[in-house]
C-alpha positions as CSV (number, residue, x, y, z in Angstrom):
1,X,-15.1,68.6,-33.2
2,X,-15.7,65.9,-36.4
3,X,-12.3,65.7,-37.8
4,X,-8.8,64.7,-35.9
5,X,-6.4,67.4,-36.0
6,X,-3.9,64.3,-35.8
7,X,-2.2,63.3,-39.2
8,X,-0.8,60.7,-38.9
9,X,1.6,60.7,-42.4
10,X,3.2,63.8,-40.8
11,X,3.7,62.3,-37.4
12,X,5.3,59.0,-39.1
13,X,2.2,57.0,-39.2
14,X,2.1,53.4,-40.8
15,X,-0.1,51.3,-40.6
16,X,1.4,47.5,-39.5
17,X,-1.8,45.6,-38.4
18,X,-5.7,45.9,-37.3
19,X,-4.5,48.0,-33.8
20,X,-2.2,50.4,-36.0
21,X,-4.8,53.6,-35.5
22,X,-5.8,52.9,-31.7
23,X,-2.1,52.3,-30.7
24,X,-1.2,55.4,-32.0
25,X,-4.4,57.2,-31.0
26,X,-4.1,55.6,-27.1
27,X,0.0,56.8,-27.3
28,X,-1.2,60.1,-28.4
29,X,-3.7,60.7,-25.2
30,X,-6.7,59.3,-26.3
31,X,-7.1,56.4,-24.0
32,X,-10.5,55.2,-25.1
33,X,-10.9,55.0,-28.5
34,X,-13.8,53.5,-30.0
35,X,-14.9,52.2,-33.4
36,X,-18.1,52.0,-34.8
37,X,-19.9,50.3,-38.6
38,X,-23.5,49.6,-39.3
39,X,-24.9,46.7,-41.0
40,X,-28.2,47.4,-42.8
41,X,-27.7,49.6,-45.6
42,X,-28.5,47.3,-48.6
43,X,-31.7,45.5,-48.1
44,X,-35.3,46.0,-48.3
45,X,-36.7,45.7,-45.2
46,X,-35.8,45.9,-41.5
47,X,-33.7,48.5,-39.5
48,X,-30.3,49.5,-39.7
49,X,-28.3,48.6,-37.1
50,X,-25.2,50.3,-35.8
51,X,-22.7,49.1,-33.1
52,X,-19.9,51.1,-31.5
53,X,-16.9,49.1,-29.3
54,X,-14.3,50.2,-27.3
55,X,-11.8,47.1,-27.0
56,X,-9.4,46.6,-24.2
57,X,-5.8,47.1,-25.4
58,X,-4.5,44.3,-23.9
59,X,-6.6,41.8,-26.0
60,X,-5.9,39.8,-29.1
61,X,-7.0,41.9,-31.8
62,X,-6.5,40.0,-34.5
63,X,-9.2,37.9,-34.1
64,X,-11.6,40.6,-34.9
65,X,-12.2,41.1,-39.0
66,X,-14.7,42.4,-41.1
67,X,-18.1,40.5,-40.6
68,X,-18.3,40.0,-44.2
69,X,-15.7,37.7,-44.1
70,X,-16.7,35.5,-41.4
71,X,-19.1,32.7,-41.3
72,X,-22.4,32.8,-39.1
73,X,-20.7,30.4,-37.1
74,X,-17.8,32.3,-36.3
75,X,-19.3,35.6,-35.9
76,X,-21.3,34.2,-33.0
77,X,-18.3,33.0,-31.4
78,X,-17.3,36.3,-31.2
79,X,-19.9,37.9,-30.3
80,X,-19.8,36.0,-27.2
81,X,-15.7,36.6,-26.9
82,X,-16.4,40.6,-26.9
83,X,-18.3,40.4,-23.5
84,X,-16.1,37.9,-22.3
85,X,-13.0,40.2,-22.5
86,X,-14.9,43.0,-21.3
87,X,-15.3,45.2,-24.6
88,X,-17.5,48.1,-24.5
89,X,-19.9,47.8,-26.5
90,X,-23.0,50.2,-27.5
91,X,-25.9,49.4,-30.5
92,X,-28.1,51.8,-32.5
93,X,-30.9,50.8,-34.7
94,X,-33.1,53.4,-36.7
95,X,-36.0,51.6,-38.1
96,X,-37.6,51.5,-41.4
97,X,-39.7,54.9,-40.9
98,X,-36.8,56.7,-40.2
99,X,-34.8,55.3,-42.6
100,X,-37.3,56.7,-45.2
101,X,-37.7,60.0,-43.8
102,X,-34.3,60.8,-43.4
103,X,-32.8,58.4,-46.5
104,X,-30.7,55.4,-45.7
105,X,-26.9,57.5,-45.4
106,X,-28.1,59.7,-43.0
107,X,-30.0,57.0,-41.2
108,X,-26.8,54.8,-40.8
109,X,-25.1,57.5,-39.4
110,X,-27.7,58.3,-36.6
111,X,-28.1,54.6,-36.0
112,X,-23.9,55.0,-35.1
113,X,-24.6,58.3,-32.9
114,X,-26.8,56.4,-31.1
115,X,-25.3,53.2,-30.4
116,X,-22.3,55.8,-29.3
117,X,-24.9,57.0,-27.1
118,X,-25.9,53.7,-25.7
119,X,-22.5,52.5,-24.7
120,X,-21.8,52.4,-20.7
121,X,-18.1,54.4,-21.0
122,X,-17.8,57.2,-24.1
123,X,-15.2,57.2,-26.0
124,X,-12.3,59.9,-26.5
125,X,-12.1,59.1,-30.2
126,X,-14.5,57.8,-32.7
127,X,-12.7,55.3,-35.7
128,X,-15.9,55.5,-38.4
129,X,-16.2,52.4,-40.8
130,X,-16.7,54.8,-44.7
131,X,-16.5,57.8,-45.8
132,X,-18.2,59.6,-43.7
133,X,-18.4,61.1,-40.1
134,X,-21.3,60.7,-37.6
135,X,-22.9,63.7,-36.1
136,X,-21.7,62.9,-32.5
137,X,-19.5,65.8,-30.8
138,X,-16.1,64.1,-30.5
139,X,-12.9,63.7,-32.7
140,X,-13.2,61.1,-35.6
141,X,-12.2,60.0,-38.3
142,X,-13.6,58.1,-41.3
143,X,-11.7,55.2,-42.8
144,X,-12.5,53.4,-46.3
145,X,-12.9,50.0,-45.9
146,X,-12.0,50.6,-41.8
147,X,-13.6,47.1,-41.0
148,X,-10.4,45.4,-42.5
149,X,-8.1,48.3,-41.6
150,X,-9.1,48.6,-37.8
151,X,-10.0,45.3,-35.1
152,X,-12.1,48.0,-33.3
153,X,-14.5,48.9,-36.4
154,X,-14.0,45.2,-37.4
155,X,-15.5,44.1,-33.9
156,X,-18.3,46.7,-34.4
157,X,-19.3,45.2,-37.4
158,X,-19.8,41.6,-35.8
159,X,-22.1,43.2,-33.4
160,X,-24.4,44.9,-35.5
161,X,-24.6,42.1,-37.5
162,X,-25.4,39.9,-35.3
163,X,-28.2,42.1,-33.8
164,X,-29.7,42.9,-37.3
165,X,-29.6,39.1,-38.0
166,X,-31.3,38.5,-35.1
167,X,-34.0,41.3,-35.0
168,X,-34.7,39.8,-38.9
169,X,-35.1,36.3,-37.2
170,X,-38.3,37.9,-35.2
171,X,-39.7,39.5,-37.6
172,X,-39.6,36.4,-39.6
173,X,-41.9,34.8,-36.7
174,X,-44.4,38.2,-37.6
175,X,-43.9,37.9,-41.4
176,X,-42.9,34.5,-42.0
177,X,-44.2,34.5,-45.7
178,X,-40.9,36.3,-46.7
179,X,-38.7,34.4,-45.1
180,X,-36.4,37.0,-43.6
181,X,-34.8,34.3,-41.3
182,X,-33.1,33.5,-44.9
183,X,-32.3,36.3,-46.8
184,X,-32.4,38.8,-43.7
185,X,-34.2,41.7,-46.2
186,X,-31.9,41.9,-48.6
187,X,-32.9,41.9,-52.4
188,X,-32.0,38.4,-53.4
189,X,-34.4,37.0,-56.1
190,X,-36.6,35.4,-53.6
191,X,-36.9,38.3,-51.6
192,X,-37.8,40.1,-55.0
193,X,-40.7,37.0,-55.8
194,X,-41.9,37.1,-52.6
195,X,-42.5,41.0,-52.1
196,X,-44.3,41.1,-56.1
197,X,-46.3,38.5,-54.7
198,X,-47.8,39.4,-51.6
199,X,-46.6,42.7,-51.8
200,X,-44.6,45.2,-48.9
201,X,-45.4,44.5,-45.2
202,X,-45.1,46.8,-42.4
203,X,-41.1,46.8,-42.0
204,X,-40.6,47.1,-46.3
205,X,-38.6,50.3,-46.8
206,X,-41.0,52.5,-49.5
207,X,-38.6,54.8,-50.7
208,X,-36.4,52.3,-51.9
209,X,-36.6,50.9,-55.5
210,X,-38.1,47.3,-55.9
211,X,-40.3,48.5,-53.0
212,X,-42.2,51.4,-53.9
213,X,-43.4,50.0,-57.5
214,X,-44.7,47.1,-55.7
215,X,-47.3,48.8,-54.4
216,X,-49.3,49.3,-51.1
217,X,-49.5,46.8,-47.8
């Protein structure tokens, strides 16, 4: 089943803070509830990488927002917290040839069916970060802008983050003359100067645009 048959406007529903949608999801029967965002989509090189979390419901959600918001710094921090407190967590990662064979959308969402996948406990209910469902066999539900409307999603977010950033830290070691430790693939004008000048390496996504007219390897 992809869609909840819960509505919540009909059953009262309002959303008060960042737990609002697991509270009422736990109350409801659906004691592990899970949340899951990628971080990836934009750039030019590198995988997408997805992250799924199931948070205890006794910790202090508020802490977890949308890795956008937060500073390096900070998202490390908790990135550490989340195994301290005993979150479930589960990551994905689709790399760049599937990202081109399959187009970056559909990619995101298999990188999120698999890091559901990967995680140690699976979840009753699936909270999805857009507008879109993932192709995993469990009720969900899609919310716009769900890192900054759900801690679980939010926590999700850190995660994948974090391992993208990371994964683009080593393949700066391999590729170091396009500095991914900086600009972690995405198409800031440096990444643009760089890639016209020495043109895509191996982890360059070719179906995207400011790749593919750049040439071959």
């Amino acid at each position: 089943m992809k869609n909840s048959p819960i509505i919540f406007s009909e059953s009262g529903f309002v959303e008060t803070d960042t737990f609002s949608f697991e509270r009422a999801l736990i109350g409801q029967g659906f004691a592990k509830v899970a949340g899951t965002d990628e971080a990836g989509r934009g750039p030019l090189a590198g995988p997408v990488v997805a992250a799924a979390v199931i948070l205890p419901y006794s910790c202090d959600f508020a802490v977890f927002r949308d890795s956008k918001q937060l500073a390096q710094a900070a998202r490390a921090r908790l990135f550490g917290h989340l195994r301290e407190i005993g979150a479930v967590i589960g990551v994905g990662i689709c790399e760049v040839e599937e990202i081109d064979r399959l187009n970056i959308l559909r990619a995101s969402l298999l990188a999120m069916h698999k890091a559901l996948d990967n995680l140690a406990v699976y979840p009753d209910y699936l909270l999805v970060d857009g507008k879109f469902t993932t192709p995993a066999l469990l009720p969900q539900m899609s919310l716009i802008k769900g890192d900054s409307r759900s801690a679980t999603i939010a926590a999700a977010s850190i995660v994948a983050k974090e391992v993208r950033d990371q994964l683009m830290a080593d393949y700066h070691q391999r590729y170091p003359h396009y500095n991914f430790a900086g600009h972690k693939g995405y198409p800031t004008a440096e990444h643009r100067r760089l890639l016209k000048e020495h043109g895509p390496c191996a982890i360059h996504r070719r179906t995207f645009k400011g790749v593919r007219e750049s040439g071959e390897e």
